[in-house]
ZADOMI-291841 format. One record per atom (N, C-alpha, C): chain; atom name; x, y, z. Coordinates in Angstrom, 3 decimals, decimal comma. Example, Ala and Ser with C-alpha at 12.3 -4.5 7.8 and 13.67 -1.06 7.14 Angstrom:
2
> A N 13,190 -5,690 7,800
> A CA 12,300 -4,500 7,800
> A C 13,200 -3,300 7,800
> A N 12,850 -2,250 7,080
> A CA 13,670 -1,060 7,140
> A C 12,900 0,030 7,870
END
This chain:
216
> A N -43,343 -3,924 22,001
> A CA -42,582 -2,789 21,454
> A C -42,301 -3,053 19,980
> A N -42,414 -1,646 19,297
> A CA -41,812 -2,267 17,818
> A C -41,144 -1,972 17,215
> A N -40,055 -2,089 16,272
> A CA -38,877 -1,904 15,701
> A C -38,801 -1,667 14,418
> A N -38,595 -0,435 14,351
> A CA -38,443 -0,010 12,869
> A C -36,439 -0,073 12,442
> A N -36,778 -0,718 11,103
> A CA -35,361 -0,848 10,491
> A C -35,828 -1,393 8,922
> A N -34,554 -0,622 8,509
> A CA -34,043 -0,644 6,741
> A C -33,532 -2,142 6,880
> A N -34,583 -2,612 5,966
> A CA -34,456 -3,981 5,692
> A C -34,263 -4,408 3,995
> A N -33,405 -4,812 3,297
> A CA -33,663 -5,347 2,182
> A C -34,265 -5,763 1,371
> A N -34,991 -5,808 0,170
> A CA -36,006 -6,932 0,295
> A C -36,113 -8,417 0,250
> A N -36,876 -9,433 0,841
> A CA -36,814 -10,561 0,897
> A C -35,742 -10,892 1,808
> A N -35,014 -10,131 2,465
> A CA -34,337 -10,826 4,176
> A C -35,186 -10,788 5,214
> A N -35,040 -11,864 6,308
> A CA -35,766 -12,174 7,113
> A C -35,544 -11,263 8,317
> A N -36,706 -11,704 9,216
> A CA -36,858 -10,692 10,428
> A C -35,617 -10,829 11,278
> A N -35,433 -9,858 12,083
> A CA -34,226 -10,708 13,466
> A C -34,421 -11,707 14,053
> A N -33,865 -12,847 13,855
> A CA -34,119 -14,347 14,567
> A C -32,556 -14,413 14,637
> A N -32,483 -15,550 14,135
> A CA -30,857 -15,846 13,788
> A C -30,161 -15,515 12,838
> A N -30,718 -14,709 11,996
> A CA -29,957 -14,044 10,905
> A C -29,935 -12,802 11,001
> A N -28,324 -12,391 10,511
> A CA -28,098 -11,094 10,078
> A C -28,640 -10,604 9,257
> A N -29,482 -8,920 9,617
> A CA -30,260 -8,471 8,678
> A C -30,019 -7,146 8,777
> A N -29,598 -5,858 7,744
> A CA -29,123 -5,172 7,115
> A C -30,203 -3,698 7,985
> A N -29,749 -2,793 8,715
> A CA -30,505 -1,700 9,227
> A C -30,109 -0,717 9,266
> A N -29,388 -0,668 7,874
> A CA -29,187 0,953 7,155
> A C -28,486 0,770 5,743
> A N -28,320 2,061 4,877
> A CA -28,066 2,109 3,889
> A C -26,945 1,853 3,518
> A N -26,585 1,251 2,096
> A CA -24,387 1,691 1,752
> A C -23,852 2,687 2,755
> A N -23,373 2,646 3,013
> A CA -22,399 4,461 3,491
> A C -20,735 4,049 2,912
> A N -20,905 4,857 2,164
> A CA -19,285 4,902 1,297
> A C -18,528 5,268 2,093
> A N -16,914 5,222 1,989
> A CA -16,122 5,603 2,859
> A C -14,612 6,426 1,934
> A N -14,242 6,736 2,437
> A CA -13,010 7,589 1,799
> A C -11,312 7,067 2,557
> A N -11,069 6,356 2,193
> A CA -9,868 5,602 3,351
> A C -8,633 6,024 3,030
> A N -8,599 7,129 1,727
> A CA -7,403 7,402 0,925
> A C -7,576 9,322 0,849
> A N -6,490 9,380 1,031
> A CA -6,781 11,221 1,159
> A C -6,266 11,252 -0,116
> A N -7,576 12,686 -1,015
> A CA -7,009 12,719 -2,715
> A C -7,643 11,809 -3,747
> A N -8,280 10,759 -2,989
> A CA -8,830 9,680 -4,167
> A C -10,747 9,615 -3,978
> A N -11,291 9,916 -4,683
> A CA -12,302 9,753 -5,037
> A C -13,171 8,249 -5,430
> A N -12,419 7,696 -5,740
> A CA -13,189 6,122 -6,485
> A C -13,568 5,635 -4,684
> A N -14,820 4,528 -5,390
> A CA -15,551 4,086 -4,666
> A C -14,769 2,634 -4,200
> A N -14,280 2,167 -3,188
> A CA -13,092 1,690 -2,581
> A C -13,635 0,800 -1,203
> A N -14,347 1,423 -0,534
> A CA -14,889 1,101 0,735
> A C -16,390 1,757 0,942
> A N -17,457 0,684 1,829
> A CA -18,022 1,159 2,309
> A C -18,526 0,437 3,644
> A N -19,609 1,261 4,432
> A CA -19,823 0,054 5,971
> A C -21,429 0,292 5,657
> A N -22,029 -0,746 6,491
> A CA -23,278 -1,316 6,177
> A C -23,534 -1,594 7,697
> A N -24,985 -0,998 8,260
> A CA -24,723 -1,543 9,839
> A C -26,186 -2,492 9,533
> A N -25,940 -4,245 10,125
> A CA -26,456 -4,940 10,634
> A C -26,931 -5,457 11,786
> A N -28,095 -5,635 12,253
> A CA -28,730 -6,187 13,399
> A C -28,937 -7,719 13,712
> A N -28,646 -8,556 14,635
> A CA -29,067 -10,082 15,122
> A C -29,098 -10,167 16,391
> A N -29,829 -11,348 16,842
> A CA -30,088 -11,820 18,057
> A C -28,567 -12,005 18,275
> A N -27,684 -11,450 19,631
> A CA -26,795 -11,546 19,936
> A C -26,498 -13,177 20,482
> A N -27,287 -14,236 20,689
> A CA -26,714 -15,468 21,241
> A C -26,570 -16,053 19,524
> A N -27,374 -15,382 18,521
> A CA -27,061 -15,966 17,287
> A C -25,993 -15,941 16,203
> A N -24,927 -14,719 16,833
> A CA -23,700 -14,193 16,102
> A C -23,117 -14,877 15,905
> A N -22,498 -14,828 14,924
> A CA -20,710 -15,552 15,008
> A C -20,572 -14,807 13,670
> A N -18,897 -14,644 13,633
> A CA -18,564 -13,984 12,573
> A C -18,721 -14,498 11,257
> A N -18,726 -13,387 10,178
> A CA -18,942 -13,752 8,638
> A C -17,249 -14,223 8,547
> A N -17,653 -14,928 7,630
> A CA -16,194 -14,969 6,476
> A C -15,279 -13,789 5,790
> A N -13,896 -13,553 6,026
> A CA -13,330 -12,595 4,882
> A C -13,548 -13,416 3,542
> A N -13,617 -12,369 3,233
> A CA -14,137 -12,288 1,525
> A C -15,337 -12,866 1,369
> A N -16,306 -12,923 2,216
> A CA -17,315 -12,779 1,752
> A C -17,771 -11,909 0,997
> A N -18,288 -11,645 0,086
> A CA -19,072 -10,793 -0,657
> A C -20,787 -10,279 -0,407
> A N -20,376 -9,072 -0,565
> A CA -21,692 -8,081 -0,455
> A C -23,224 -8,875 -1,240
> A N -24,156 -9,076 -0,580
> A CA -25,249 -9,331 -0,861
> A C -25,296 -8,849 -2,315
> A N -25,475 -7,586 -2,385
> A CA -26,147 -6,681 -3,694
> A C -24,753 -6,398 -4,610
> A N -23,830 -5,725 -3,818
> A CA -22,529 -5,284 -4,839
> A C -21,857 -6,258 -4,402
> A N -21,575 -7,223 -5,287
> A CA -20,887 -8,815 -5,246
> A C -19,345 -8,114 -5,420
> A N -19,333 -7,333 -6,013
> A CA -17,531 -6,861 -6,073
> A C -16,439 -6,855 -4,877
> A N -17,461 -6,286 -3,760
> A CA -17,224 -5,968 -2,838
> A C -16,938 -6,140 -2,106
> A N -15,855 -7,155 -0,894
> A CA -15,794 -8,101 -0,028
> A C -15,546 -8,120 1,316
> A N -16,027 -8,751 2,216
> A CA -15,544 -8,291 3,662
> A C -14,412 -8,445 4,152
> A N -14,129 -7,137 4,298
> A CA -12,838 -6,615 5,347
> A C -12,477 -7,044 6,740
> A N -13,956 -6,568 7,244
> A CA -14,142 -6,478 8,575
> A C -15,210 -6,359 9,369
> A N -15,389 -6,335 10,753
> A CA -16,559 -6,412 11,402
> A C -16,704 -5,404 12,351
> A N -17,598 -4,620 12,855
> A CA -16,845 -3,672 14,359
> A C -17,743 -2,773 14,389
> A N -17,832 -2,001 15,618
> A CA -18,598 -1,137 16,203
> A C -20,073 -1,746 17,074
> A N -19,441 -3,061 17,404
> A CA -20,830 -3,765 18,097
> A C -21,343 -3,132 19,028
> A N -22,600 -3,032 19,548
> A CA -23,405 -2,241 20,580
> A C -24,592 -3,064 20,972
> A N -24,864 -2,878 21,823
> A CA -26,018 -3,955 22,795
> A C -27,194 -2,573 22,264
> A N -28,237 -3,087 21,684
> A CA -29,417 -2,546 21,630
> A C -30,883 -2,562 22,521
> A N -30,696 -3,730 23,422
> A CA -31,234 -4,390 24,128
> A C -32,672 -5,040 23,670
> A N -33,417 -5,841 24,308
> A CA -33,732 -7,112 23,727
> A C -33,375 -8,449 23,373
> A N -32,104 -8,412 23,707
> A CA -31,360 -9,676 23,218
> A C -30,906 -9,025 21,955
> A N -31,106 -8,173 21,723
> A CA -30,585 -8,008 20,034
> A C -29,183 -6,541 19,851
> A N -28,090 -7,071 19,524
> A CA -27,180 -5,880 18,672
> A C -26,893 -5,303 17,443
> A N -26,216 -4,670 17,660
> A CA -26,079 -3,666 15,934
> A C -24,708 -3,951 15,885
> A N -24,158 -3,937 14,818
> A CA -22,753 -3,562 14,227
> A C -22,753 -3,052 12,847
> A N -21,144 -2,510 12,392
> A CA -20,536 -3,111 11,093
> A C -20,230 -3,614 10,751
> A N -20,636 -4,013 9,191
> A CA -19,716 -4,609 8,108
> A C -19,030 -3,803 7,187
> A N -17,457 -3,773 6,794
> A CA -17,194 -3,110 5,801
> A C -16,759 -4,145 4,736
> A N -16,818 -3,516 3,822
> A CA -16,656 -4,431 2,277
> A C -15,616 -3,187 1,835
> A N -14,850 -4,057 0,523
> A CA -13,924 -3,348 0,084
> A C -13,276 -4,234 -1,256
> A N -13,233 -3,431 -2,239
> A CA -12,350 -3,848 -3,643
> A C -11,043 -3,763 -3,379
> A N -10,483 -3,788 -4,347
> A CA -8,944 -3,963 -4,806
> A C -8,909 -2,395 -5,108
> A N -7,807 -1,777 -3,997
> A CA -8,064 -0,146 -4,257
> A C -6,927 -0,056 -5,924
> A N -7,319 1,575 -6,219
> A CA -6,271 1,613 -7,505
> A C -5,269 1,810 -6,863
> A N -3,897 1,904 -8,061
> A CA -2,392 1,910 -6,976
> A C -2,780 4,213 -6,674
> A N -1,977 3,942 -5,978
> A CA -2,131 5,377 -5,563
> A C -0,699 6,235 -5,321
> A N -0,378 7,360 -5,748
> A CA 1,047 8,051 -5,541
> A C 1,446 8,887 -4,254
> A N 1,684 9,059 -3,790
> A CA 2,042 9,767 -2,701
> A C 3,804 10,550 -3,089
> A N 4,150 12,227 -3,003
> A CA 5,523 12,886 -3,161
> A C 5,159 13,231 -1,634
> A N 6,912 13,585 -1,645
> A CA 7,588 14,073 -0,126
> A C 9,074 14,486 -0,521
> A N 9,390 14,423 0,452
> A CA 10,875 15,411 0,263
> A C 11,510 13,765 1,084
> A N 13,446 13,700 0,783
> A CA 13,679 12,142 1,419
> A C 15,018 12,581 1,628
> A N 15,588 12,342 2,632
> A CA 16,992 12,764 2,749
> A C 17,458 11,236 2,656
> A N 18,936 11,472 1,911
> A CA 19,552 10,195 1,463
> A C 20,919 10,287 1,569
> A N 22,270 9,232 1,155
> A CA 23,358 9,765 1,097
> A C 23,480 9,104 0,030
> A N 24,031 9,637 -1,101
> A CA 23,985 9,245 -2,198
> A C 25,674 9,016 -2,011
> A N 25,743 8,341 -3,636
> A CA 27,480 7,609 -3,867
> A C 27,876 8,740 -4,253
> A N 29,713 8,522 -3,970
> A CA 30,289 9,400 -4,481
> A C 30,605 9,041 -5,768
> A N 31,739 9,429 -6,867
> A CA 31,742 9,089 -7,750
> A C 33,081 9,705 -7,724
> A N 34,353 8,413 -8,434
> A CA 35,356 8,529 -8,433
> A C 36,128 9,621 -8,863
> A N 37,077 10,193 -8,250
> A CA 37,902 11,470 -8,893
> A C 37,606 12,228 -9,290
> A N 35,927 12,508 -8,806
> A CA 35,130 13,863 -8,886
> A C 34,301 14,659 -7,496
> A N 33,592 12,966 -6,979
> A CA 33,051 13,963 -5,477
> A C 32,892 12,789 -4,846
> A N 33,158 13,465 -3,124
> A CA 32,952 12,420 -2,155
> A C 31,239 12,175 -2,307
> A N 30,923 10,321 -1,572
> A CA 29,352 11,026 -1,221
> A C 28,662 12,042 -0,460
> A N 27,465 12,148 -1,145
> A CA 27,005 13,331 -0,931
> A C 25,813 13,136 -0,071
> A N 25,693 13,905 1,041
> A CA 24,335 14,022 2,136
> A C 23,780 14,949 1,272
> A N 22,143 14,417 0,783
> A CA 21,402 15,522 0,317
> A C 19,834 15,342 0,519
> A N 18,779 16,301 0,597
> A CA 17,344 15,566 0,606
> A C 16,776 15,826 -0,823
> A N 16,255 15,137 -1,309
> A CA 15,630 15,103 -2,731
> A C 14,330 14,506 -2,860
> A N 13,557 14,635 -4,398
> A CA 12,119 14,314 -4,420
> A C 11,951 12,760 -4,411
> A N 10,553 12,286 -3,444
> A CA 10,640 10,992 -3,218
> A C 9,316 11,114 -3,889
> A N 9,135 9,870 -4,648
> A CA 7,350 9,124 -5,136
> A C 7,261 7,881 -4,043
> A N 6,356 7,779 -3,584
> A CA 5,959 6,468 -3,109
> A C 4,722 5,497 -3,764
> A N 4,677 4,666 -4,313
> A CA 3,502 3,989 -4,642
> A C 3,030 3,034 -4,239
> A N 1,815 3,238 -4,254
> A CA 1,480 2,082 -3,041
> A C 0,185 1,287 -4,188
> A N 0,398 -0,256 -3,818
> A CA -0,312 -1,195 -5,130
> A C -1,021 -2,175 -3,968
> A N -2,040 -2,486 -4,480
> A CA -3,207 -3,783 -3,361
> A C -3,158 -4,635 -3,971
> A N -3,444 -5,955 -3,394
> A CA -3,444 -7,334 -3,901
> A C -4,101 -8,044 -2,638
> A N -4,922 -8,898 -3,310
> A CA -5,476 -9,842 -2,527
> A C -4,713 -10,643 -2,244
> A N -5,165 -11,736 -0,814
> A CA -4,555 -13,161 -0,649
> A C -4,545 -13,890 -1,780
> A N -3,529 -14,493 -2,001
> A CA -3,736 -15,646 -3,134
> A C -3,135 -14,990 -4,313
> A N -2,724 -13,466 -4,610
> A CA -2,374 -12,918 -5,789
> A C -1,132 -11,942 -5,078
> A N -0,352 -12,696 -4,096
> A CA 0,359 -11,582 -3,221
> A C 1,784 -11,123 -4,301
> A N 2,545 -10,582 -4,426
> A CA 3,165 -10,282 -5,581
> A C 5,017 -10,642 -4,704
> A N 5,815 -10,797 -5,470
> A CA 7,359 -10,806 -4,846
> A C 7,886 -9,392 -4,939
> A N 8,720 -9,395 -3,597
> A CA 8,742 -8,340 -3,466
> A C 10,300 -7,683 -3,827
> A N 10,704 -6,754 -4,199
> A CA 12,404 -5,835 -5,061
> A C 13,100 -5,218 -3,895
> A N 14,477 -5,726 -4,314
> A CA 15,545 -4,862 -3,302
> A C 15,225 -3,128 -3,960
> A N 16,115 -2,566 -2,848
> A CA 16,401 -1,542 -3,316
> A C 17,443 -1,491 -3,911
> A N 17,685 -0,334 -5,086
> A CA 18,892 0,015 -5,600
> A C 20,133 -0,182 -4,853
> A N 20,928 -0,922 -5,549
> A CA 22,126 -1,374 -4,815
> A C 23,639 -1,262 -5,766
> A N 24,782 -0,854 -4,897
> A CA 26,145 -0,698 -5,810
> A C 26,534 -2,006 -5,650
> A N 27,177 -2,484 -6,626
> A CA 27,881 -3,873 -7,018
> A C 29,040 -3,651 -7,569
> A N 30,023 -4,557 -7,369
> A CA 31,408 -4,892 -7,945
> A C 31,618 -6,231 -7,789
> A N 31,128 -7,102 -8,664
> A CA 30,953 -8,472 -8,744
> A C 32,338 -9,125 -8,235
> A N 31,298 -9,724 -7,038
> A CA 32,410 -10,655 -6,501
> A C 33,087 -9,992 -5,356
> A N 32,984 -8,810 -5,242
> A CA 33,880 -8,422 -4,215
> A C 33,072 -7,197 -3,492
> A N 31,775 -6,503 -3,677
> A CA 31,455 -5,039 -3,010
> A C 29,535 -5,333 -3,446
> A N 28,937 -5,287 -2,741
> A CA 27,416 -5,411 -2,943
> A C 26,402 -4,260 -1,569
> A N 26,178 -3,558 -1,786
> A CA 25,504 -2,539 -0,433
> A C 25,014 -2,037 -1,087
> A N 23,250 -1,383 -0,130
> A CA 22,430 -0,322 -1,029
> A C 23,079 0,911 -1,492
> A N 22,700 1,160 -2,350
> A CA 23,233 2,173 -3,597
> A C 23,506 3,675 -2,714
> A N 22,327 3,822 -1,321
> A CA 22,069 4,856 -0,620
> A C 22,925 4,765 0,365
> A N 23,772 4,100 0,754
> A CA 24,544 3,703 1,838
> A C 25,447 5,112 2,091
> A N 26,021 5,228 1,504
> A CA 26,813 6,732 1,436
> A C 28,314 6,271 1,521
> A N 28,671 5,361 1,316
> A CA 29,991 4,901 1,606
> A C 30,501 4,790 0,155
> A N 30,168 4,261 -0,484
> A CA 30,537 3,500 -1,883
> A C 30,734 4,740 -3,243
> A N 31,860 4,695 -3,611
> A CA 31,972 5,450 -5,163
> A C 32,201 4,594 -6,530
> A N 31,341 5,665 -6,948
> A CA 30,513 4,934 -8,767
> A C 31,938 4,792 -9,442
> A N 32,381 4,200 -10,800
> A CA 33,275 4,268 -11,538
> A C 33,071 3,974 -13,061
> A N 33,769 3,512 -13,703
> A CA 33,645 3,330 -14,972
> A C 34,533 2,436 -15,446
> A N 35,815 1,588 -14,591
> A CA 36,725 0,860 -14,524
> A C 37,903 1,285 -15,382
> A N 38,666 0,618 -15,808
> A CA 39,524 1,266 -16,354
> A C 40,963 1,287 -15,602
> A N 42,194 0,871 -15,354
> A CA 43,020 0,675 -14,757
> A C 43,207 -0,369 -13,863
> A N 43,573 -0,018 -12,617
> A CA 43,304 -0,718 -11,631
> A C 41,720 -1,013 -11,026
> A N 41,149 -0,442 -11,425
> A CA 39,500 -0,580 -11,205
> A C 38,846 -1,378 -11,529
> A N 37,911 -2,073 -10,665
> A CA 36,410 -2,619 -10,927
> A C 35,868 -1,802 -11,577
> A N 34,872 -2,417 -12,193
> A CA 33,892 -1,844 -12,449
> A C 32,692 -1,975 -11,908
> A N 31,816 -0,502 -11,733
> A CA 30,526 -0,574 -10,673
> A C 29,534 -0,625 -11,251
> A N 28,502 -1,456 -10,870
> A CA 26,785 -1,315 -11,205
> A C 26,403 -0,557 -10,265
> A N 25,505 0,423 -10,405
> A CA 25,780 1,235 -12,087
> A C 27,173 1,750 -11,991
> A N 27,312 2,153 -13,428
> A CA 29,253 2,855 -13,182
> A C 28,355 4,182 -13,576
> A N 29,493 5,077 -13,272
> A CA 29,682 6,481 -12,947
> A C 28,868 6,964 -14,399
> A N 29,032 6,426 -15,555
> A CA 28,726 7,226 -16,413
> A C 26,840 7,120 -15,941
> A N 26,625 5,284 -16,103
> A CA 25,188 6,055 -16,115
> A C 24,445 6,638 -15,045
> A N 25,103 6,226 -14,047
> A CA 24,392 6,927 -12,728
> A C 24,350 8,558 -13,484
> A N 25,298 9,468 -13,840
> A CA 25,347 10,858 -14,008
> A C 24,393 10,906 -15,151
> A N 23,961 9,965 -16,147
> A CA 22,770 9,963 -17,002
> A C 21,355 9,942 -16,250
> A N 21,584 9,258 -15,327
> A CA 20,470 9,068 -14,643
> A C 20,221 10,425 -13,624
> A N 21,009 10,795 -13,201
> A CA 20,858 12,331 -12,353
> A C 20,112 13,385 -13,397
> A N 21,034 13,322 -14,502
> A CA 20,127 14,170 -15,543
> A C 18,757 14,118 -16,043
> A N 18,443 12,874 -16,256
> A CA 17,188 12,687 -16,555
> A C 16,522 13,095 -15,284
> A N 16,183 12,807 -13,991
> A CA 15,640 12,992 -12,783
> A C 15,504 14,478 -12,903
> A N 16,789 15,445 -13,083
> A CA 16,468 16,745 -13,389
> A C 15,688 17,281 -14,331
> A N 15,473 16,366 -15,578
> A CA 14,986 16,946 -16,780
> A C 13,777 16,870 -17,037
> A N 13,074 15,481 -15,941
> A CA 11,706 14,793 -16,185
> A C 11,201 14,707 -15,080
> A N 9,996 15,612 -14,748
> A CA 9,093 15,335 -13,482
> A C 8,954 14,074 -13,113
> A N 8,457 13,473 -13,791
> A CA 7,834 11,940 -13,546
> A C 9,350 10,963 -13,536
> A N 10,236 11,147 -13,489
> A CA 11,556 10,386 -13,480
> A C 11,976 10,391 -12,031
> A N 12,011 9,174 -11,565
> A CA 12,566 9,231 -9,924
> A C 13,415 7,971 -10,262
> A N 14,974 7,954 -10,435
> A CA 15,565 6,446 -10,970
> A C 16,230 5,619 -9,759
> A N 16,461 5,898 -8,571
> A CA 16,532 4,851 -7,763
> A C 15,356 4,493 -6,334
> A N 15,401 3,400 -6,703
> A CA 14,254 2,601 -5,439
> A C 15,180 2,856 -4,267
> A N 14,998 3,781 -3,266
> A CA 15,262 3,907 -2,149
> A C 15,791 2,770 -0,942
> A N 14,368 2,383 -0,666
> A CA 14,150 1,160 -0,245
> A C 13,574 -0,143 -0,512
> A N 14,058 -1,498 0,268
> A CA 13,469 -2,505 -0,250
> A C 11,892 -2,264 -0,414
> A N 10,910 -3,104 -1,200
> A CA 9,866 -2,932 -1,285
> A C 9,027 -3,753 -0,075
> A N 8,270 -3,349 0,602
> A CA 7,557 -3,534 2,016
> A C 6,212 -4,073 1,374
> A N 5,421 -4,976 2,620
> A CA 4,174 -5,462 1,955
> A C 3,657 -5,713 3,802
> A N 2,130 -5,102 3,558
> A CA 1,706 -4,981 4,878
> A C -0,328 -4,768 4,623
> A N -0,295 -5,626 6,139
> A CA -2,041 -5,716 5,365
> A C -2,484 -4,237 5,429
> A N -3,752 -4,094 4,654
> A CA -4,775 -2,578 4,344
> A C -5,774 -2,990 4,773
> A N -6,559 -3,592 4,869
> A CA -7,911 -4,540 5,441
> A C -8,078 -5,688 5,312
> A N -9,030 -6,621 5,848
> A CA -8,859 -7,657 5,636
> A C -7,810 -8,381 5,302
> A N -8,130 -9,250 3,590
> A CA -7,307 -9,764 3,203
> A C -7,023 -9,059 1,926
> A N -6,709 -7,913 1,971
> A CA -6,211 -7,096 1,636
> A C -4,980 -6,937 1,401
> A N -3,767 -6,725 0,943
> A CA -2,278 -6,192 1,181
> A C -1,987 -4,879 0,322
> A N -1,344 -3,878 1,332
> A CA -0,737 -3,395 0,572
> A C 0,860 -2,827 0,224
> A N 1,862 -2,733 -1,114
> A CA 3,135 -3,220 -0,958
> A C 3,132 -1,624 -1,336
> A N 4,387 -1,118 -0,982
> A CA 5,145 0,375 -0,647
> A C 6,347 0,037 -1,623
> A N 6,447 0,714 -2,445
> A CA 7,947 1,204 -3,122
> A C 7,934 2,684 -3,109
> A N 9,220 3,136 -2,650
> A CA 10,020 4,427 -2,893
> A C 10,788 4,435 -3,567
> A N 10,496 5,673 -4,511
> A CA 12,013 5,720 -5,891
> A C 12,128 7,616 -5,216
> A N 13,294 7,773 -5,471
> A CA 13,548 8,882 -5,283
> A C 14,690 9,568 -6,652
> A N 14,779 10,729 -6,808
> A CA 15,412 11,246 -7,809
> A C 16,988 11,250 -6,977
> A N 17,567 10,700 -8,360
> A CA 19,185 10,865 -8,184
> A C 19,790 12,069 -7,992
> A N 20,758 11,978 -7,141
> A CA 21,836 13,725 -7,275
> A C 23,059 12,894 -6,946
END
């Protein structure tokens, strides 16, 4: 019987090596983003000859490119199977808006806190093993020494000190600077919601999540 397959040039027949029996096929893993990010590659071997590749191995031809992952194995018969390989770069960071309900601070001798939903950015940034990045609280109210909770908590009112008062990070004045700007500037979202999260994307891959959302 005989076997036709997309072979490379100069890779060997099916024996014990993995050998390549179809084209790039790009992939789209990001809704909205266009750049070339991922693709899968299906390979053929004598199934008693398998064992897995290495992460981060790199792509034969596009060396940029590195392995993610392995999958979609299938018995072809003959002794011989098919699978994937996917390869994958360092994606760009990418934005994601939504709507975020929060309870924002009150602010002294003007308003209790306030339950409200407002505009959220999320950005999401990749990093390889070995380049993993540290990761940021979220915005938080302070009164040194004595009051520390996220900024979103809904309990806590802003101030400016003055009397009997602490004074708050942030105090009242600039938080209400900061509400303004959020109103005044699309691209202005001034508190980080939540702590910043870090979770694998493929392979050895990571990718870390910050939310800033606009002040009210």
């Amino acid at each position: 019987m005989s076997v036709s397959y997309f072979t490379a040039s100069g890779q060997p027949s099916f024996t014990a090596y993995a050998v390549t029996v179809g084209p790039i096929e790009w992939m789209a893993p990001f809704a909205g983003q266009t750049a070339k990010i991922m693709f899968r590659q299906a390979f053929q071997q004598d199934i008693d000859s398998w064992s897995p590749a290495a992460l981060d191995t790199a792509h034969a031809t596009a060396t940029t490119y590195l392995l993610v992952r392995e999958d979609d194995f299938s018995s072809i018969g003959g002794g011989q199977h098919k699978w994937n390989r996917y390869f994958a770069c360092t994606p760009p960071q990418r934005i994601e808006y939504s709507s975020y309900a929060a309870q924002f601070p009150g602010i002294y001798g003007k308003r209790d806190p306030l339950a409200s939903t407002t505009q959220a950015k999320t950005t999401f940034d990749y990093f390889l093993v070995g380049t993993l990045p540290t990761l940021a609280q979220e915005s938080r109210l302070v009164i040194t020494g004595t009051f520390d909770q996220p900024l979103l908590a809904g309990s806590g009112y802003l101030n400016d000190g003055g009397g009997t008062l602490d004074p708050t990070s942030p105090s009242a004045l600039s938080y209400m600077a900061s509400v303004t700007a959020d109103v005044a500037t699309s691209s202005s979202f001034s508190i980080t919601a939540e702590p910043q999260t870090l979770a694998r994307w493929e392979g050895n891959f990571y990718e870390r999540r910050t939310v800033n959302v606009k002040a009210k």
